[in-house]
Backbone bond lengths (Angstrom), bond angles and torsions (degrees), N, CA, C in turn:
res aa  C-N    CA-C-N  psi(-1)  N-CA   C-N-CA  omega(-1)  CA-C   N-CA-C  phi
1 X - - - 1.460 - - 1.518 109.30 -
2 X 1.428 117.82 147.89 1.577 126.22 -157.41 2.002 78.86 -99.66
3 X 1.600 82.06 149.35 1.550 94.64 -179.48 1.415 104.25 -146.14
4 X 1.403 115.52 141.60 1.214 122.31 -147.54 1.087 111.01 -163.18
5 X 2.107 117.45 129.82 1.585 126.66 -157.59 1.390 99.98 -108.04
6 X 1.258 143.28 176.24 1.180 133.36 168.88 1.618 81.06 -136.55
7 X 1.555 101.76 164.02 1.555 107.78 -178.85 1.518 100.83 -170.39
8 X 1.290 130.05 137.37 1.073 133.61 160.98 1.634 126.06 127.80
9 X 1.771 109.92 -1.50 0.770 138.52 149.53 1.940 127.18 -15.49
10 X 1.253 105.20 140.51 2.043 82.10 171.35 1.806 99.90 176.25
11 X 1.225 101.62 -159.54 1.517 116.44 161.86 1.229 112.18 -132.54
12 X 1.814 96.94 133.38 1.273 113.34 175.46 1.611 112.83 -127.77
13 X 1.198 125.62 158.40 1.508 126.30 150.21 1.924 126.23 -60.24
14 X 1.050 122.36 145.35 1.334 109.60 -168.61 2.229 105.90 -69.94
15 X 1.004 107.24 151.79 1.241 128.95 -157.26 1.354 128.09 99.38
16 X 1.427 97.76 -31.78 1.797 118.76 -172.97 1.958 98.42 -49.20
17 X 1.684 98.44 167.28 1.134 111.58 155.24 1.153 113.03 -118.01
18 X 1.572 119.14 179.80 1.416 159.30 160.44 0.891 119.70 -135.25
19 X 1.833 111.31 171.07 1.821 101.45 174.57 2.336 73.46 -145.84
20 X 0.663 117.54 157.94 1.121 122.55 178.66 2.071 94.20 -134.36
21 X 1.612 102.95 141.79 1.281 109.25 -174.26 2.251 98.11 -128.15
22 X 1.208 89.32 151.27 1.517 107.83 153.49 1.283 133.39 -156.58
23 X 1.331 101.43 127.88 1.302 109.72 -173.35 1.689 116.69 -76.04
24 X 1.112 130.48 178.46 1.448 108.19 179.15 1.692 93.48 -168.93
25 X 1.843 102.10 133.83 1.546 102.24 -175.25 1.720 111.08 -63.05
26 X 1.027 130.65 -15.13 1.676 133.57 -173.74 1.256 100.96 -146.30
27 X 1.382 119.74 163.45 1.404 150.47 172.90 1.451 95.82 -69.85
28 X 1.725 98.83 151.38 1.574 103.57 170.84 1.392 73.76 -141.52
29 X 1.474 97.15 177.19 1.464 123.74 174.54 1.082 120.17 -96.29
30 X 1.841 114.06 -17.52 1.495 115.34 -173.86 1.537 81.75 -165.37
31 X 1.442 99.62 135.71 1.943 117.63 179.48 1.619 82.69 -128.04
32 X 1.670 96.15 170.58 1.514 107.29 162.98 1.540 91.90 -148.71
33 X 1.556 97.06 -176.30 1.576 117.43 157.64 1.288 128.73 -129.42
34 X 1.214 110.64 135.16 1.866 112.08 -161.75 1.678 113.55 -135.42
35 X 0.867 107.16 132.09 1.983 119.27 173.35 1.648 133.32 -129.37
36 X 1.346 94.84 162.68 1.485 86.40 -159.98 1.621 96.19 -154.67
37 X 1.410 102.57 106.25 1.570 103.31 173.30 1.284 122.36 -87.94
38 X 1.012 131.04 178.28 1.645 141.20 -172.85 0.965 105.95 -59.99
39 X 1.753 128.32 102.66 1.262 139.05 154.93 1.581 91.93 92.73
40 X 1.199 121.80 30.54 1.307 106.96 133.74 1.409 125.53 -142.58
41 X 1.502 120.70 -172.58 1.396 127.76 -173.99 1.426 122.91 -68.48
42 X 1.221 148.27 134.13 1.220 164.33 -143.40 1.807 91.75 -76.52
43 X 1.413 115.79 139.60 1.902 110.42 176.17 1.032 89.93 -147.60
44 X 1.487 108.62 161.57 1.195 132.40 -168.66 2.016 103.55 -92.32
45 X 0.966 103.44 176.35 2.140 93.81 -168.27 1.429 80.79 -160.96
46 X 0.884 146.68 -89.25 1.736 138.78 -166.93 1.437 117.73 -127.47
47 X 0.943 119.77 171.31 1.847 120.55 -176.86 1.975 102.54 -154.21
48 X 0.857 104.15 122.64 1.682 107.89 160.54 1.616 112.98 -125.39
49 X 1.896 101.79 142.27 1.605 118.38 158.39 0.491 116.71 -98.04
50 X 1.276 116.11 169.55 1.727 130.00 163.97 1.401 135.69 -24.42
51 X 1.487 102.73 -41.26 1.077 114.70 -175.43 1.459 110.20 -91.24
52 X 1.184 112.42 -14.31 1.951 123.61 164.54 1.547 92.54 108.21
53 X 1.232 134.56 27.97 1.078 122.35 169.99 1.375 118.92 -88.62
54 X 1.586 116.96 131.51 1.973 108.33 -167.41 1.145 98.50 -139.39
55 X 1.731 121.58 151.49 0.687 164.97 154.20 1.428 123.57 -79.49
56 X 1.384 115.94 141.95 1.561 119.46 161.71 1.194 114.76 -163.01
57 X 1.437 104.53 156.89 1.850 120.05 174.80 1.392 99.85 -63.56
58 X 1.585 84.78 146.99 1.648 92.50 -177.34 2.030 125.15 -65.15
59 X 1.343 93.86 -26.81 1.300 107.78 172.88 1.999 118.88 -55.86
60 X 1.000 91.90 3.72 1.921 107.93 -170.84 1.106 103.07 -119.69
61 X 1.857 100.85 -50.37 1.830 91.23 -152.14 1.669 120.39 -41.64
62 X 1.416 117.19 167.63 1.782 105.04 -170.15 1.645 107.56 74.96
63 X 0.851 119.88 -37.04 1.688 115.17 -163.19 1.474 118.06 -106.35
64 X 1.314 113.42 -31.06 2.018 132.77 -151.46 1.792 87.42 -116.89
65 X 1.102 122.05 120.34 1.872 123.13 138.64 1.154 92.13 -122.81
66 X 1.725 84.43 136.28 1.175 106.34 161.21 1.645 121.00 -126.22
67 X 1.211 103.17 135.33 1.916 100.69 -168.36 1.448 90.01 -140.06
68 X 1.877 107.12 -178.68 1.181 132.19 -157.42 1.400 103.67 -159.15
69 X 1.735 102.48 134.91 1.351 135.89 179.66 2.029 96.85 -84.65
70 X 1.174 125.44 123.03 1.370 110.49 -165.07 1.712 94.46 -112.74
71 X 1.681 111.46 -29.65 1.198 91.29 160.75 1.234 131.05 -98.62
72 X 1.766 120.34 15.99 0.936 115.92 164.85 1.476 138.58 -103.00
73 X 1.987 85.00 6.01 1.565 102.90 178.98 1.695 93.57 60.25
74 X 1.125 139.81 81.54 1.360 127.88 -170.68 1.846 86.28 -179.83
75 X 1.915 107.17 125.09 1.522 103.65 176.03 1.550 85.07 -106.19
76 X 1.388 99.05 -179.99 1.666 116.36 176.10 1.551 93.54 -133.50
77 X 1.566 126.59 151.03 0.810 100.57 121.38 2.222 110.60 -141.31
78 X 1.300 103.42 143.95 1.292 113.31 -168.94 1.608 113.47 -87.04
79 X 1.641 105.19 127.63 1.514 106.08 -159.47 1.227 89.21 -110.59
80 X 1.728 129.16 128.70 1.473 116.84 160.47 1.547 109.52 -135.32
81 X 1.238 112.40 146.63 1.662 116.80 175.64 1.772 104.53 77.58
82 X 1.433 92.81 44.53 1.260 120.54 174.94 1.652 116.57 -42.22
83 X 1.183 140.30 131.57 1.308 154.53 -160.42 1.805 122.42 -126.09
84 X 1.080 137.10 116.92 1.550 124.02 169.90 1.235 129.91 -53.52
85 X 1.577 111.54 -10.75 1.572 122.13 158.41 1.253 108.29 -58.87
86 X 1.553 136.02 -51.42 1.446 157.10 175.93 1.864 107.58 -40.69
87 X 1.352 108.20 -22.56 1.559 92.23 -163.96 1.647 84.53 -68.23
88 X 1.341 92.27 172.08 1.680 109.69 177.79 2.228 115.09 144.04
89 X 1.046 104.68 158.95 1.561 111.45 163.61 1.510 103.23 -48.55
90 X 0.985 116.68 135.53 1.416 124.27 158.96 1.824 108.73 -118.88
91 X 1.408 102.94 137.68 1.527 107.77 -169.96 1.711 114.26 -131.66
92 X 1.171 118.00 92.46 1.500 107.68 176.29 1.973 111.97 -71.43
93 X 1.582 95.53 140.19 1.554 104.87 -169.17 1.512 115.32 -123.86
94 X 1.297 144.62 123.92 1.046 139.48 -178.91 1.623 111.62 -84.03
95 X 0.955 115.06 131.01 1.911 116.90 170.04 1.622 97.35 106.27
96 X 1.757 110.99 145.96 1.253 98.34 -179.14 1.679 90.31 -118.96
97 X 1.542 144.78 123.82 1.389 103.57 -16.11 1.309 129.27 -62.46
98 X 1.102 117.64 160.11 1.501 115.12 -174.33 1.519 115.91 -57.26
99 X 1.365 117.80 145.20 1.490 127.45 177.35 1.473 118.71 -103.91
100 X 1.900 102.00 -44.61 1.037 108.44 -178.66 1.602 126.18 -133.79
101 X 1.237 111.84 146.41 1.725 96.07 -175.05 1.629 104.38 -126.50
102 X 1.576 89.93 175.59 1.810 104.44 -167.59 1.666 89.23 -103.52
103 X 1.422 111.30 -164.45 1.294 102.49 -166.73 1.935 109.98 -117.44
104 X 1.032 99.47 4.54 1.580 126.19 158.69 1.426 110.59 83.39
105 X 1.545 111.16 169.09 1.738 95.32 -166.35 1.804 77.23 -141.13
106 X 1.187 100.62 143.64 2.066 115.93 174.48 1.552 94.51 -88.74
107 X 1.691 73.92 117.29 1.849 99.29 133.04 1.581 127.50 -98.86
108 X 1.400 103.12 136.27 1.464 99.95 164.69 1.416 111.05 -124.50
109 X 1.423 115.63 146.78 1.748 109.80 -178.67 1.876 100.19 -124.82
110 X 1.059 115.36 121.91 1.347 114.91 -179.85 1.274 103.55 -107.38
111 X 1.579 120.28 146.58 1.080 132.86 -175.71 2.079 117.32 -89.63
């Protein structure tokens, strides 16, 4: 089973950045990143393959890259022009759909 840290988490003011990292015990072929604020349902925010091809919710696009360390087994993903819509769990996931998850690190964005 793939095991997986999230790190990079924090508080910022809105505009601010982050870069949020996960490390991960094995390679996948396809990770994503996923969040879930208070009282609501878990969403998907970016996805990368193998081949570096990514995806994202529209609520990011322009703002969120997300990339991957392949020999370091390690995703990124980089938050800029940060928003108070944005606070929430952030969760890196291995497998597309996801199989496995990390245990997530908070963002908060204050206005």
């Amino acid at each position: 089973q793939v095991q997986l840290v999230e790190s990079g988490g924090g508080s910022v003011q809105a505009g601010g950045s982050l870069r949020l990292s996960c490390a991960t015990s094995l390679y996948s072929l396809c990770m994503g990143w996923f969040r879930q604020a208070p009282g609501k349902e878990r969403e998907g925010v970016a996805a990368i393959d193998s081949d570096g091809f990514t995806s994202y919710a529209d609520s990011v696009k322009g703002r969120f890259t997300v990339s991957r360390d392949n020999a370091k087994n390690t995703l990124y993903l980089q938050m800029n022009n940060l928003k108070p819509e944005d606070t929430a769990m952030y969760y890196c996931a291995a497998g597309c759909p996801p199989r496995n998850w990390g245990q997530g690190t908070q963002v908060t964005v204050s206005s």
